[in-house]
Every structure is written in C-alpha cells, then in structure tokens.
MDAnalysis code that builds the backbone (N, CA, C; Angstrom):
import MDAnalysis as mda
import numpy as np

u = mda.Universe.empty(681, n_residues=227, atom_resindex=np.repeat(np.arange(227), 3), trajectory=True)
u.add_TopologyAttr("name", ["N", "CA", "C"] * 227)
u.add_TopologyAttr("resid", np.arange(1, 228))
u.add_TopologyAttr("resname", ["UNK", "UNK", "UNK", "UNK", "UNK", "UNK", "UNK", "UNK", "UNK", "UNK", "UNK", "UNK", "UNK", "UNK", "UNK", "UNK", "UNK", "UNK", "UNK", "UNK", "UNK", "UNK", "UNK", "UNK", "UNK", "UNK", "UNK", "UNK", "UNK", "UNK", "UNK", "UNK", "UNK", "UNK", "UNK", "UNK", "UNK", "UNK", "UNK", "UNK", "UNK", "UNK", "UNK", "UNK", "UNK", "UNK", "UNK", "UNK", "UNK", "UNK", "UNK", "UNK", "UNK", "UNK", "UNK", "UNK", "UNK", "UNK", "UNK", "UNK", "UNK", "UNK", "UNK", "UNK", "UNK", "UNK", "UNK", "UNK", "UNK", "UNK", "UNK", "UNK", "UNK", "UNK", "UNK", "UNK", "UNK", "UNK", "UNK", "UNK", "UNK", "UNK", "UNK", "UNK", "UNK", "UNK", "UNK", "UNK", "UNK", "UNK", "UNK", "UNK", "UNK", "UNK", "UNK", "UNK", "UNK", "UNK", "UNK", "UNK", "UNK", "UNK", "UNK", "UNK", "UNK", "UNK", "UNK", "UNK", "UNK", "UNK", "UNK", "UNK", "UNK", "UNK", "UNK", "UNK", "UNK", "UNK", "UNK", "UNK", "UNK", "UNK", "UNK", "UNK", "UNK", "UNK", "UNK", "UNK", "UNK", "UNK", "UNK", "UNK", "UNK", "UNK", "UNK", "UNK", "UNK", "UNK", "UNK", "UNK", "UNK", "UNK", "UNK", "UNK", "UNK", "UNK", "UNK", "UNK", "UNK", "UNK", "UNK", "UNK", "UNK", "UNK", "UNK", "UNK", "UNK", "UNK", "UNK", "UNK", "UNK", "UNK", "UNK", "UNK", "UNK", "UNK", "UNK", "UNK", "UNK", "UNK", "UNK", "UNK", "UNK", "UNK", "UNK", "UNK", "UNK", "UNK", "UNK", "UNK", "UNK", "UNK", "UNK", "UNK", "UNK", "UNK", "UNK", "UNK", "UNK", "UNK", "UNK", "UNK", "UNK", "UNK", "UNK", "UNK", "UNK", "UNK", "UNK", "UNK", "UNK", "UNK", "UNK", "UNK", "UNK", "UNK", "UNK", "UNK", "UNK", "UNK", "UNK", "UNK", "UNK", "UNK", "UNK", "UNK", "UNK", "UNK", "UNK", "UNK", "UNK", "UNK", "UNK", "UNK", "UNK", "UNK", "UNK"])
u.atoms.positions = np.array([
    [17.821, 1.774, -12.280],
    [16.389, 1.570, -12.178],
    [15.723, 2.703, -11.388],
    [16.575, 2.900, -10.353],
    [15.817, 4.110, -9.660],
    [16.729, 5.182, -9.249],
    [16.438, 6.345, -9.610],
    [17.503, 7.659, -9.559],
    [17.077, 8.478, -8.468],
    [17.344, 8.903, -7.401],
    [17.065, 9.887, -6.662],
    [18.369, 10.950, -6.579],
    [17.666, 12.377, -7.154],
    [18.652, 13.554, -7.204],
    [18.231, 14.108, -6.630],
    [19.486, 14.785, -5.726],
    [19.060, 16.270, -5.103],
    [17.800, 16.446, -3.984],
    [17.154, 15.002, -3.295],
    [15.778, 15.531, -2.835],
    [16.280, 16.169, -1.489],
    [14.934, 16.963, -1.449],
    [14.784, 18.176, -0.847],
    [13.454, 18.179, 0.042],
    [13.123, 17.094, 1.117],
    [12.287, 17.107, 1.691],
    [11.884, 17.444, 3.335],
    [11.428, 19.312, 3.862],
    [10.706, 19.937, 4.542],
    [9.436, 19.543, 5.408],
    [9.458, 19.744, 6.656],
    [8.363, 19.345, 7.341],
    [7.942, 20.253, 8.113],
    [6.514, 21.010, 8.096],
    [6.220, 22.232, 9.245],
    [5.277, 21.206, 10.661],
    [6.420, 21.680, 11.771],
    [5.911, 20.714, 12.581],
    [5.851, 22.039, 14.230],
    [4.194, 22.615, 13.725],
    [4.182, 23.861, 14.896],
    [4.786, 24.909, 13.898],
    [6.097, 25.390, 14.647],
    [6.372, 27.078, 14.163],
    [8.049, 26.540, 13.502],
    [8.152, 25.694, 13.881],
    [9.437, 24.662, 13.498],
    [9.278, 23.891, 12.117],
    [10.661, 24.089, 11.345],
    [10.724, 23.196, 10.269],
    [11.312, 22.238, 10.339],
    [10.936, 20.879, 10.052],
    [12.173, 20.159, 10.608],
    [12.635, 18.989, 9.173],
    [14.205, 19.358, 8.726],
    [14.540, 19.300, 7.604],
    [14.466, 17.514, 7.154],
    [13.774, 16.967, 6.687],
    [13.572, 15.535, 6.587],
    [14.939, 14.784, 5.653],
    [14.720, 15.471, 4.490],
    [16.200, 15.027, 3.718],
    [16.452, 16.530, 3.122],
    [18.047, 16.602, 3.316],
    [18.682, 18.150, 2.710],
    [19.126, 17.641, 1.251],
    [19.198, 17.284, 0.582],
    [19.560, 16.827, -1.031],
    [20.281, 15.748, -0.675],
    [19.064, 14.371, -1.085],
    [19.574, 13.235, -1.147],
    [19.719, 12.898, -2.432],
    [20.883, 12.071, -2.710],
    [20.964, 11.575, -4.198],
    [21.465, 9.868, -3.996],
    [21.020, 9.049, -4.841],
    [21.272, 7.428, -4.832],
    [21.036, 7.581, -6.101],
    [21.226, 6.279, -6.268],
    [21.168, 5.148, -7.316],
    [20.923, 3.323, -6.763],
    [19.575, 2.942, -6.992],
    [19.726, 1.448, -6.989],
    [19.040, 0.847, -7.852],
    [19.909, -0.291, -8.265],
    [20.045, -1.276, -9.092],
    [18.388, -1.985, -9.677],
    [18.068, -2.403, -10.868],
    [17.251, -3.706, -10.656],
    [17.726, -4.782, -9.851],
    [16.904, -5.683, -9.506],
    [16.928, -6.384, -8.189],
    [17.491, -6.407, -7.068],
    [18.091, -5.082, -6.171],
    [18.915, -5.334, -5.319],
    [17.936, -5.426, -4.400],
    [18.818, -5.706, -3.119],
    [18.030, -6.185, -2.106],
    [18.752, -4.938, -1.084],
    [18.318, -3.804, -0.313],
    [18.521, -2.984, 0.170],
    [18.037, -2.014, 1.079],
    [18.946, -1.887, 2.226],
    [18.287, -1.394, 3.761],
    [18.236, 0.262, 3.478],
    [17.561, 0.561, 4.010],
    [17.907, 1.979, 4.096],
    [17.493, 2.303, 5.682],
    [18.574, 2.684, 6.765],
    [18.563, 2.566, 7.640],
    [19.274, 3.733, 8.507],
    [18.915, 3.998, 10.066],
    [19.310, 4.681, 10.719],
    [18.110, 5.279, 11.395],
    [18.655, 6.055, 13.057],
    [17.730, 6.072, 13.928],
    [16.514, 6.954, 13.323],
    [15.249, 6.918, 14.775],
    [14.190, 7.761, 14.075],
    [14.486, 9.465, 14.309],
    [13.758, 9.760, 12.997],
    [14.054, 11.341, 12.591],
    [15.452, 11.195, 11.388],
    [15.774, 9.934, 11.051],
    [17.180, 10.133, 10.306],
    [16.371, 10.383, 8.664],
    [15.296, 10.138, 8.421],
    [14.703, 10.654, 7.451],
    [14.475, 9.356, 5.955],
    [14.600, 8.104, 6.731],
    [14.157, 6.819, 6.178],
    [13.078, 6.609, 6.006],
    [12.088, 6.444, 6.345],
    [10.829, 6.489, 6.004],
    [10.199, 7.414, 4.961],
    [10.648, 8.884, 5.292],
    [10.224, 9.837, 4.103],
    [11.325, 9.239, 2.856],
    [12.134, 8.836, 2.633],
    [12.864, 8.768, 1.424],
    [11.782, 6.863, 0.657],
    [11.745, 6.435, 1.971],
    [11.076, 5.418, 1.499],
    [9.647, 6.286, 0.755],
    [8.916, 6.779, 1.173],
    [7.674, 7.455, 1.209],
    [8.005, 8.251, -0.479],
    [8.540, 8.839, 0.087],
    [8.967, 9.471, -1.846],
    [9.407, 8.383, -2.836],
    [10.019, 7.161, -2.935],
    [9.976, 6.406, -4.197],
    [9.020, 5.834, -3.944],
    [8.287, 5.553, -3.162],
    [6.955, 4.886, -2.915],
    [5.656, 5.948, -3.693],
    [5.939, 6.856, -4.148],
    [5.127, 7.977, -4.543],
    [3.680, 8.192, -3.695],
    [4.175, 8.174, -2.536],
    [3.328, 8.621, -1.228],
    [3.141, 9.692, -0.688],
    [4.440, 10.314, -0.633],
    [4.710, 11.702, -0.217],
    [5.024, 12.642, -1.432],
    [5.166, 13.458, -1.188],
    [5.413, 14.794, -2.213],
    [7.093, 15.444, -1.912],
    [7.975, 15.710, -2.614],
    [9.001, 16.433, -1.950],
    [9.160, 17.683, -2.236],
    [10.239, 18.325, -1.867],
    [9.908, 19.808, -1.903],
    [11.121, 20.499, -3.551],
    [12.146, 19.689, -3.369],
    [13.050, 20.099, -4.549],
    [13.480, 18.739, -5.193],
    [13.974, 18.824, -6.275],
    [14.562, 17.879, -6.804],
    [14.005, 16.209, -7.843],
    [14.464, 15.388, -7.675],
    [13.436, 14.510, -8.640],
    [13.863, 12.886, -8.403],
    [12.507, 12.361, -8.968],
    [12.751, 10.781, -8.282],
    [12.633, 9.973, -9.700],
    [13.507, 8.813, -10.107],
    [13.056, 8.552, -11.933],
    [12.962, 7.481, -11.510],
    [12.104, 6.419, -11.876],
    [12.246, 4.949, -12.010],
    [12.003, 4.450, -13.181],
    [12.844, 3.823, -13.941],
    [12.976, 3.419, -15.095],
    [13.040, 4.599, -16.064],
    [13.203, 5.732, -15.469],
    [13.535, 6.897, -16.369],
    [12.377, 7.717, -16.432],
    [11.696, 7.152, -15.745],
    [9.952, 8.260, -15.747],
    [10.371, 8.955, -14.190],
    [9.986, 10.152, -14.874],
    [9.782, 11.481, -13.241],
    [8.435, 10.711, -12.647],
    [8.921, 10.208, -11.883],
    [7.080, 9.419, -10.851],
    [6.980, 10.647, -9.937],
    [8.307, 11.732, -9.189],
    [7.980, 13.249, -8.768],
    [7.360, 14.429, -9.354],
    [6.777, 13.701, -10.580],
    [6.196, 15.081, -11.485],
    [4.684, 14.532, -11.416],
    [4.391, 13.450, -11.349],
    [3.094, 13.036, -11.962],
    [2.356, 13.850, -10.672],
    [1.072, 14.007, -11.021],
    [-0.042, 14.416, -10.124],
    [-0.880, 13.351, -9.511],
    [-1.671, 13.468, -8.340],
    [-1.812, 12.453, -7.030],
    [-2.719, 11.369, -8.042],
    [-3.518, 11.593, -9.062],
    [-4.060, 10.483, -9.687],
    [-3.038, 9.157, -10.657],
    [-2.093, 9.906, -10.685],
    [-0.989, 9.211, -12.145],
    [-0.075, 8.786, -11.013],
    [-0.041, 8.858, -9.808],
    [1.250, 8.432, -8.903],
    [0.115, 7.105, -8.649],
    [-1.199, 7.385, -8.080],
    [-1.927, 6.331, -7.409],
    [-1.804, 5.108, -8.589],
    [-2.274, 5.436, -10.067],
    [-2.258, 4.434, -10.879],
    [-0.590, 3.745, -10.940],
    [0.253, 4.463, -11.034],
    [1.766, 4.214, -10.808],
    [1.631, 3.073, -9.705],
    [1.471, 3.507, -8.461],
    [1.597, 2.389, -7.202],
    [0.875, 1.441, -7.439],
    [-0.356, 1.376, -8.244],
    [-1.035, 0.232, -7.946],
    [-0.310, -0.915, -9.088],
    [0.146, -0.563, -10.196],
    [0.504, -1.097, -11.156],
    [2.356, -1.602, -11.183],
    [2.726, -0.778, -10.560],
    [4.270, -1.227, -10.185],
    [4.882, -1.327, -8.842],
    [4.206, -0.769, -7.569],
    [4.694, -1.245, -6.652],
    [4.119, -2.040, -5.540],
    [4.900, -3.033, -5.066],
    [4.624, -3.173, -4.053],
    [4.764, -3.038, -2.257],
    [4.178, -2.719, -1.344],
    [4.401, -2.739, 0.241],
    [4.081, -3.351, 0.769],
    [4.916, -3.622, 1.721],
    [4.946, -4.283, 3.226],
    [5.236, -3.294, 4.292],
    [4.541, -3.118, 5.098],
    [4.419, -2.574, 6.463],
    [4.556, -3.176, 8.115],
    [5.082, -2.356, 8.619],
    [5.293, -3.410, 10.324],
    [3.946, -3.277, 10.786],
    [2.901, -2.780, 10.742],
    [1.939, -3.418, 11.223],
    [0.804, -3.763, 10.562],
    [1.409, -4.680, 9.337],
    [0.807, -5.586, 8.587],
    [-0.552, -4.279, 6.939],
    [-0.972, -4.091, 7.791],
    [-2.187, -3.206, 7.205],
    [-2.922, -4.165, 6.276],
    [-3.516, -5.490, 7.073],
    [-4.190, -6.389, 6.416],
    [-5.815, -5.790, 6.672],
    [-6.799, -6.143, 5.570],
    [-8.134, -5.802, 6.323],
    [-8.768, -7.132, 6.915],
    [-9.075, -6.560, 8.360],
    [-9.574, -7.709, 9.014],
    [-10.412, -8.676, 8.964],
    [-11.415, -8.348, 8.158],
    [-12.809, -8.934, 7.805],
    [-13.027, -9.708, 6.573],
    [-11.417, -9.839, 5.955],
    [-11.103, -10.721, 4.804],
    [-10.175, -11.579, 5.088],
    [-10.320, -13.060, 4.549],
    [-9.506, -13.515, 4.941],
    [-8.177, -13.806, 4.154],
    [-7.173, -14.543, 4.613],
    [-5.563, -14.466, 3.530],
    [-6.170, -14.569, 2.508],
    [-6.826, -15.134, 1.618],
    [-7.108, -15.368, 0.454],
    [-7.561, -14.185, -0.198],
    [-8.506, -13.324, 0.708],
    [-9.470, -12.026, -0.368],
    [-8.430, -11.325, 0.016],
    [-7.315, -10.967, 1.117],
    [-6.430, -10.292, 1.335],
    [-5.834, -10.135, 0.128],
    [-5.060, -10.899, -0.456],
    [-4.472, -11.380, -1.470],
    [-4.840, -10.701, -2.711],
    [-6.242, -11.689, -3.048],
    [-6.697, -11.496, -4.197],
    [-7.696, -10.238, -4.619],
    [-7.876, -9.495, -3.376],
    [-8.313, -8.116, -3.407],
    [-7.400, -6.871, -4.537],
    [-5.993, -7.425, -3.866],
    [-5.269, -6.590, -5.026],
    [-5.570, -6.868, -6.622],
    [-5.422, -7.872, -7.085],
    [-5.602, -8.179, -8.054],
    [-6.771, -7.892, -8.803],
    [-8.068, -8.189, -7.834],
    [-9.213, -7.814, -8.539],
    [-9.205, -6.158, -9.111],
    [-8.832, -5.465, -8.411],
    [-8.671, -3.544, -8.813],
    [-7.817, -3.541, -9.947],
    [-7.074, -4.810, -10.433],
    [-6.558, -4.952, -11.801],
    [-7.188, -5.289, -12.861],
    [-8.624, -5.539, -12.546],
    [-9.871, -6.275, -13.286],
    [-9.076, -7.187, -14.091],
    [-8.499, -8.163, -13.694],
    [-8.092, -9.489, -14.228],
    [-8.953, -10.421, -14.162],
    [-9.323, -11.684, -14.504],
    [-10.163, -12.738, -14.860],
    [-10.021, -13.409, -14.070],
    [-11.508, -13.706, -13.015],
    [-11.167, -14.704, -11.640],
    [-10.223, -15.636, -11.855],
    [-10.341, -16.401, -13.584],
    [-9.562, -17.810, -13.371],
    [-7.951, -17.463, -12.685],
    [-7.604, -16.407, -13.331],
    [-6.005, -16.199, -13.218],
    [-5.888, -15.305, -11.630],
    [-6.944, -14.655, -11.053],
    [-6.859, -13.845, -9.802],
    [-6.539, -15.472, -8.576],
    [-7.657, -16.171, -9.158],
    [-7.678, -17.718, -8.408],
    [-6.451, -18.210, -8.109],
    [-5.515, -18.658, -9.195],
    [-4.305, -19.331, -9.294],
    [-3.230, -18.362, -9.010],
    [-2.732, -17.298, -9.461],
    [-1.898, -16.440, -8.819],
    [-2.468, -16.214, -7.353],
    [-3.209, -16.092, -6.617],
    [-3.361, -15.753, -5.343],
    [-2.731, -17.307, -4.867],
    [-3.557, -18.421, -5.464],
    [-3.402, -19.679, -4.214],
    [-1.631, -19.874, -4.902],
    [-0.926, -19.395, -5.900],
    [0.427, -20.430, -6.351],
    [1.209, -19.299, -5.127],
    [1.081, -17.483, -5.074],
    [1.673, -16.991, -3.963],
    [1.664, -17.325, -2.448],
    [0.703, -17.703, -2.109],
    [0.296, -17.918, -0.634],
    [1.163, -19.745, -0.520],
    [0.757, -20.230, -1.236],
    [2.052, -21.531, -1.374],
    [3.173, -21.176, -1.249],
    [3.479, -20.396, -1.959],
    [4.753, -19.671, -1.693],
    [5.289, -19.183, -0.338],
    [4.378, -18.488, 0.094],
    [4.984, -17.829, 1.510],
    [4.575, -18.762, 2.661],
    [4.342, -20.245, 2.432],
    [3.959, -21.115, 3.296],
    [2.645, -21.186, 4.166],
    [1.570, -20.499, 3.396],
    [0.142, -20.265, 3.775],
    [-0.673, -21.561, 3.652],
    [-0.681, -22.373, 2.113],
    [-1.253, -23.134, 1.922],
    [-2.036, -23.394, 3.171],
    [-3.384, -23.973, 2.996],
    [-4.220, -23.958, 4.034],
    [-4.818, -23.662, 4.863],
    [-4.578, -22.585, 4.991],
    [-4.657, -21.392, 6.073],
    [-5.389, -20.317, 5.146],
    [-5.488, -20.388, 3.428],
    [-6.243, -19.142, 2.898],
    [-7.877, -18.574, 3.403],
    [-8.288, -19.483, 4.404],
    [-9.511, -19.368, 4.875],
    [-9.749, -18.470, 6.138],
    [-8.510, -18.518, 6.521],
    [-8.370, -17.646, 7.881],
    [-8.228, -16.129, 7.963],
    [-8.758, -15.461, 8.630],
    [-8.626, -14.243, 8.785],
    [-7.336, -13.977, 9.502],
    [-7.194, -12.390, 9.549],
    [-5.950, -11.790, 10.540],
    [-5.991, -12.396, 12.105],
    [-6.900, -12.203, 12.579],
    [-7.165, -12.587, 13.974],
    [-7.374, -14.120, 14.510],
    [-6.902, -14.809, 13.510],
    [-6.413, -16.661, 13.650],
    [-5.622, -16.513, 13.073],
    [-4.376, -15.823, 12.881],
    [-3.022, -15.568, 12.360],
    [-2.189, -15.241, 13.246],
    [-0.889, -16.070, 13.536],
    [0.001, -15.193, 14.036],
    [0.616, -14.021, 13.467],
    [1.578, -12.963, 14.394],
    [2.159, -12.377, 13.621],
    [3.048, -12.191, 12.557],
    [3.861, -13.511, 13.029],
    [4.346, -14.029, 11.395],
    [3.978, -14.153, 10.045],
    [2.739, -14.958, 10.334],
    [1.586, -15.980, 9.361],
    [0.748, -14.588, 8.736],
    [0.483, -13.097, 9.455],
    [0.061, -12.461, 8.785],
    [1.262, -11.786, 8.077],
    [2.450, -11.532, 8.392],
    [3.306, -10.616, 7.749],
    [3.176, -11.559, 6.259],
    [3.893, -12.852, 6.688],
    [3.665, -13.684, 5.304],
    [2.676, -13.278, 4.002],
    [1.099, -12.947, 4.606],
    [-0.404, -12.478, 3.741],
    [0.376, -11.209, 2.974],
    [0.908, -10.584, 4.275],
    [1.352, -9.023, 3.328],
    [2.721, -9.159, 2.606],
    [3.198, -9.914, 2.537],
    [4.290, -10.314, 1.353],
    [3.872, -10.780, 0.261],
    [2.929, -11.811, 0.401],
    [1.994, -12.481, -0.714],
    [1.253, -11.059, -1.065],
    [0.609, -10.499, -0.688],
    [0.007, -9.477, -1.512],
    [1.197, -8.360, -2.109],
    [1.695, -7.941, -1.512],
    [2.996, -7.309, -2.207],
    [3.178, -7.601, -3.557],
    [3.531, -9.240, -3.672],
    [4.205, -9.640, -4.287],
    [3.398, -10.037, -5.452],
    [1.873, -10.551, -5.349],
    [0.722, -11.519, -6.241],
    [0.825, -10.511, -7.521],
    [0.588, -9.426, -7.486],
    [1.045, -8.519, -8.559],
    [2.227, -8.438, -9.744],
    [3.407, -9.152, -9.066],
    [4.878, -9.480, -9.685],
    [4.961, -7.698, -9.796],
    [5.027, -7.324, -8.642],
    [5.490, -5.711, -8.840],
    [7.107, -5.619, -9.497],
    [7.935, -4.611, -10.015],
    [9.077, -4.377, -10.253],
    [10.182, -4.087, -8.711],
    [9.363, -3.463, -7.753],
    [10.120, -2.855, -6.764],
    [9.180, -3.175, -5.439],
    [9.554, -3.779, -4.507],
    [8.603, -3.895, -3.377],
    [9.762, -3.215, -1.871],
    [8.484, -2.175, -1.278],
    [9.102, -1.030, -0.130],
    [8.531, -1.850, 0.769],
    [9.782, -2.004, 1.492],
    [9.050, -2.392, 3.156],
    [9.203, -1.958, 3.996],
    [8.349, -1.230, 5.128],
    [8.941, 0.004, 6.002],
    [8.600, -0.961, 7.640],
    [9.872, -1.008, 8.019],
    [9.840, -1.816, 9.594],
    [9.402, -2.954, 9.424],
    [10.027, -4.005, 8.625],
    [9.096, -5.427, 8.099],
    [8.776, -6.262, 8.948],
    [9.584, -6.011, 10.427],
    [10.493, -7.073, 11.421],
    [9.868, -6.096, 12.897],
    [9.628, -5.001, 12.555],
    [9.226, -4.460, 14.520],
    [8.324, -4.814, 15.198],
    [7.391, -5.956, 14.298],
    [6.350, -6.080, 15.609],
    [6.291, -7.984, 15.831],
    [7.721, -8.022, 15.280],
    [8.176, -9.544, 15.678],
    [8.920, -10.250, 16.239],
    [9.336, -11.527, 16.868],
    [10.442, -11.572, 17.754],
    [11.671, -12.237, 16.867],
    [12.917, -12.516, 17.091],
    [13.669, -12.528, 16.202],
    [13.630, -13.785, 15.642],
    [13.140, -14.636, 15.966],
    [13.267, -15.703, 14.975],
    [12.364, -15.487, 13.577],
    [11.088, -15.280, 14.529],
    [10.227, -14.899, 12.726],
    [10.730, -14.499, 11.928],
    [11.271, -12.743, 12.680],
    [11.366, -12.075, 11.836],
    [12.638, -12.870, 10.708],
    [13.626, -13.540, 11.458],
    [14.651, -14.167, 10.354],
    [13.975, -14.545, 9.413],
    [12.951, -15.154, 10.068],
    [12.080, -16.136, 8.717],
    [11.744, -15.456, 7.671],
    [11.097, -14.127, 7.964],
    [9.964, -13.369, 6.871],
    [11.452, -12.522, 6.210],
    [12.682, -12.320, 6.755],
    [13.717, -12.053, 5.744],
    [14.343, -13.043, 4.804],
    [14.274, -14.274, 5.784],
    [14.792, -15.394, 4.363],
    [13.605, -15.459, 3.447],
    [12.614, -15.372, 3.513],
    [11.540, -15.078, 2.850],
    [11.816, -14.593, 1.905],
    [11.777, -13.156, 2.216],
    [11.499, -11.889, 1.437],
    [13.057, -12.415, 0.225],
    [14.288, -12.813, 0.951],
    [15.468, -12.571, 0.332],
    [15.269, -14.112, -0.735],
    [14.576, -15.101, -0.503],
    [14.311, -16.082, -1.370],
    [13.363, -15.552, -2.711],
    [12.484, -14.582, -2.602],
    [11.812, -13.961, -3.431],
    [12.492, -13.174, -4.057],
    [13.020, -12.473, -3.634],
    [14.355, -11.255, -4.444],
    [14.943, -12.203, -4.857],
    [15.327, -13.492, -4.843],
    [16.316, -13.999, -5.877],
    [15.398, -14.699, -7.112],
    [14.799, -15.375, -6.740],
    [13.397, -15.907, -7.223],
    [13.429, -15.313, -8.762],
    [12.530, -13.979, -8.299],
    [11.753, -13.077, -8.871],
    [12.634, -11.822, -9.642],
    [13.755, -11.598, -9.501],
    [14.151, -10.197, -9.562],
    [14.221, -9.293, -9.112],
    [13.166, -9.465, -8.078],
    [12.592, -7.931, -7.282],
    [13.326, -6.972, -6.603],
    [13.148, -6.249, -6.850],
    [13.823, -5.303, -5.870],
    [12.783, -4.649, -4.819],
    [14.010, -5.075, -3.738],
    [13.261, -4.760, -2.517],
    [14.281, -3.699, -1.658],
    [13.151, -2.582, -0.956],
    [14.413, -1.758, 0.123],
    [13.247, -1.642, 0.881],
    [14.145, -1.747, 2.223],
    [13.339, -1.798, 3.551],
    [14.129, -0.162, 3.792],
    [12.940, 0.440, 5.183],
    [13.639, 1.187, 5.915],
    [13.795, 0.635, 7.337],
    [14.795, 0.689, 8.148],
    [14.519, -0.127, 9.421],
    [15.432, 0.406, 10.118],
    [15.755, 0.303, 11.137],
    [16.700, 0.562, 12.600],
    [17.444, -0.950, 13.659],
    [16.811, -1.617, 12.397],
    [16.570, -3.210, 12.927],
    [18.247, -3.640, 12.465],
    [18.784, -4.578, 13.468],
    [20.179, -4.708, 12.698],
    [20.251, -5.996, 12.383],
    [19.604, -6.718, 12.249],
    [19.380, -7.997, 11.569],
    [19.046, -8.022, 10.171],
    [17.931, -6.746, 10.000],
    [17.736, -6.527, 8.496],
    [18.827, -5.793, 7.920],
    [19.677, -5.262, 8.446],
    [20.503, -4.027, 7.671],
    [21.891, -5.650, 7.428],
    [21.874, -6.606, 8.561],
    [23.088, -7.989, 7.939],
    [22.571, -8.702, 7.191],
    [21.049, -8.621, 6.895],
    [20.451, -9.202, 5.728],
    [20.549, -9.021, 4.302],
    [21.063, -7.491, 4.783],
    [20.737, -6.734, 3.332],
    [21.987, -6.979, 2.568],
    [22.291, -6.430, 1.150],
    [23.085, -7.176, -0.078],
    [23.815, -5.522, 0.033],
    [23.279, -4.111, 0.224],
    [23.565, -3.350, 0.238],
    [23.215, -2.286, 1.180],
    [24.041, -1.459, 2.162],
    [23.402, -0.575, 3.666],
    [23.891, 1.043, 3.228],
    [22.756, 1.293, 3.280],
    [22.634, 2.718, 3.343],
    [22.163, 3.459, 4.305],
    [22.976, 4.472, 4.741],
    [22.938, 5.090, 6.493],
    [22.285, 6.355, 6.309],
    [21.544, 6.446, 6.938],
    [20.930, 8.110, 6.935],
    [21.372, 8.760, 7.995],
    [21.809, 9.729, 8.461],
    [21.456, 10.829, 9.589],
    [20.880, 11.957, 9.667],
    [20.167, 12.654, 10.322],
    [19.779, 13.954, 9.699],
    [19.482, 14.377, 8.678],
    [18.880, 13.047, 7.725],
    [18.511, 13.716, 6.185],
    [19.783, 13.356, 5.197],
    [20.809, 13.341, 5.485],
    [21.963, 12.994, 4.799],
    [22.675, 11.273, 4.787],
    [22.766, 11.266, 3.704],
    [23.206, 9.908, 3.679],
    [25.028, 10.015, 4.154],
    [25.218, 8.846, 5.459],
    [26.316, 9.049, 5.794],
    [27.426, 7.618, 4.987],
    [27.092, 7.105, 4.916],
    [27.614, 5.594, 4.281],
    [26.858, 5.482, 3.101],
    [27.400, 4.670, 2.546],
    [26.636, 3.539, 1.100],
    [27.514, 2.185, 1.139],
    [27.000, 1.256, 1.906],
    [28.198, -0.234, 1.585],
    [27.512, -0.964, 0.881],
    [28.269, -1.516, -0.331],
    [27.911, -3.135, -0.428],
    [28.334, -4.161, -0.258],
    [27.733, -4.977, -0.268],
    [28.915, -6.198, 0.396],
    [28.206, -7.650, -0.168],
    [28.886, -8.630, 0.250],
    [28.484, -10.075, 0.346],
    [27.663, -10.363, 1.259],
    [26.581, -11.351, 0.979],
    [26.016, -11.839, 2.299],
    [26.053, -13.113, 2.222],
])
C-alpha cells in the first residue's frame, strides 16, 4: 500500500545541514497498525511528514497505492490529503470556536457532501469515540482526552485509507492515553485503517502490531510481532 524508496531528506539549519533521513526505504501493509519511533532528531516526524504529503523530500520516491504522491505539485498533494488522509496530532489542532460537532463535520463539508449524510456520519463517529452528548461542547469544556477523541473522529468521519498520528499520547497521562490507543486500535480493526504513529512514547510502540526504529535518519530495526 505504501512504498517508501531511497528517501533522501536534508535540512539547512544556519550554515549546518542536518541530514533528516539518508535513504529510507519501507514497505507497509493495508491496515497495519504501526509505530514509527525513536528519540528526537531520529527523523520520525519528517518520514511521517513525507507520506503525509506535507513535506517535500530531497531524493527518491513515496507510492501509495502505486501513485508517486512525491511527484505531485503542492495543489494535487493538498487535494490528495484532503481526500485520503487522515491526522491526529499531540496537540489536538482542534479550532476553538467550534464545537465537537462543527469540528467534525467541518471536514466533511470541504467535501461538499449533502448536510443529510455530513449530519449522520459526524453524529454515528462521535458515538463512536464515546462523545455522544457532548457534540455541543467546545475544546475548552473538553478534557484532554475528550478532545483527542474530536480529533480521531475527525480523522476518521472521512473513512480515510491511512490515518498519521504524530505524538497521539504526549500531552496525556497514561491512562487516557491507553484509552485513545485502545481506541484508535478498535478502529484499525473495525475499519481497515491503517494507522502509523510517530512517537518516543513506549506504550504506543507495545501497542503497535509492528515497530520501526529510526536513528539518525536510518532505520535501525523493523519488528513485527503479536499483540
């Protein structure tokens, strides 16, 4: 489902380059569920950032489902993300002045879909992530849990193919965060989805179905395992 060859991603930081990934290459699956992990500067986030078609890289190529999404230009990547992926972020990136519900169903509307169906897919997801009742509330009568939940439901209200989550768990304490992983990992079975976090978190990397180690840009491990 998703091919990464050879990337080749450079950073000018001052008079210094500082090498983000030296030729990374993977392969992951439809629906796996998968960490991509190791300390900061190990170059997780930018690899997240490049199949996320966020960043730009410098050599090499990214395929999902067999399309170069590294070739398209910044308008054909944006339509790309809005139409096949979804994110989750550690510090939520909900807008404040809407509440779970327009949170939600904000995505959907930029799909110009038909209120009836924006209506019912928003309220059958937010059921889902244990919102019910709460679609009236803004971020700021949310815990931090209760909002990560909004940004899973929006992730997800789309039925994206692949959902990136970068630090899903850092601005939570560990029980939540268990929660918003049995979550996330009840939806990956659910749904199909494939999901890869980047994290440093080691609760998410024993969560995960498959751990991939970065250091310095280089992938040092690839395990899979049972969970």
């Amino acid at each position: 489902m998703i091919k990464v060859e050879q990337v080749v991603r450079d950073y000018q930081a001052g008079e210094t380059v500082v090498k983000a990934l030296k030729g990374v290459s993977l392969e992951i699956g439809d629906g796996e569920f998968v960490s991509i992990a190791g300390p900061s500067g190990s170059g997780k986030t930018t690899l997240l950032n490049l199949i996320g078609c966020i960043d730009a890289l410098d050599s090499g190529e990214i395929l999902i489902d067999g399309v170069k999404v590294t070739s398209m230009d910044k308008k054909e990547k944006t339509t790309y993300r809005r139409n096949n992926l979804g994110f989750i972020f550690q510090t939520y990136n909900l807008i404040p002045v809407l509440s779970a519900y327009e949170n939600v169903s904000f995505v959907l509307s930029i799909l110009n879909l038909p209120e009836a169906e924006i209506h019912q897919r928003t309220m059958a997801i937010l059921r889902e992530v244990g919102l019910q009742g709460m679609e009236d509330r803004r971020p700021s009568r949310l815990s931090g849990g209760q909002q990560q939940r909004i940004a899973i439901a929006r992730a997800l209200v789309k039925n994206p193919r692949i959902v990136l989550a970068d630090e899903p768990t850092a601005n939570l304490d560990s029980k939540t965060g268990q929660e918003i992983l049995k979550l996330m990992k009840a939806m990956n079975e659910k749904y199909h989805t494939t999901f890869i976090f980047s994290t440093h978190d080691q609760m998410v990397m024993d969560f995960a179905d498959r751990l991939i180690l970065l250091h310095d840009g280089n992938i040092i491990s690839d395990e899979r395992r049972s969970v």
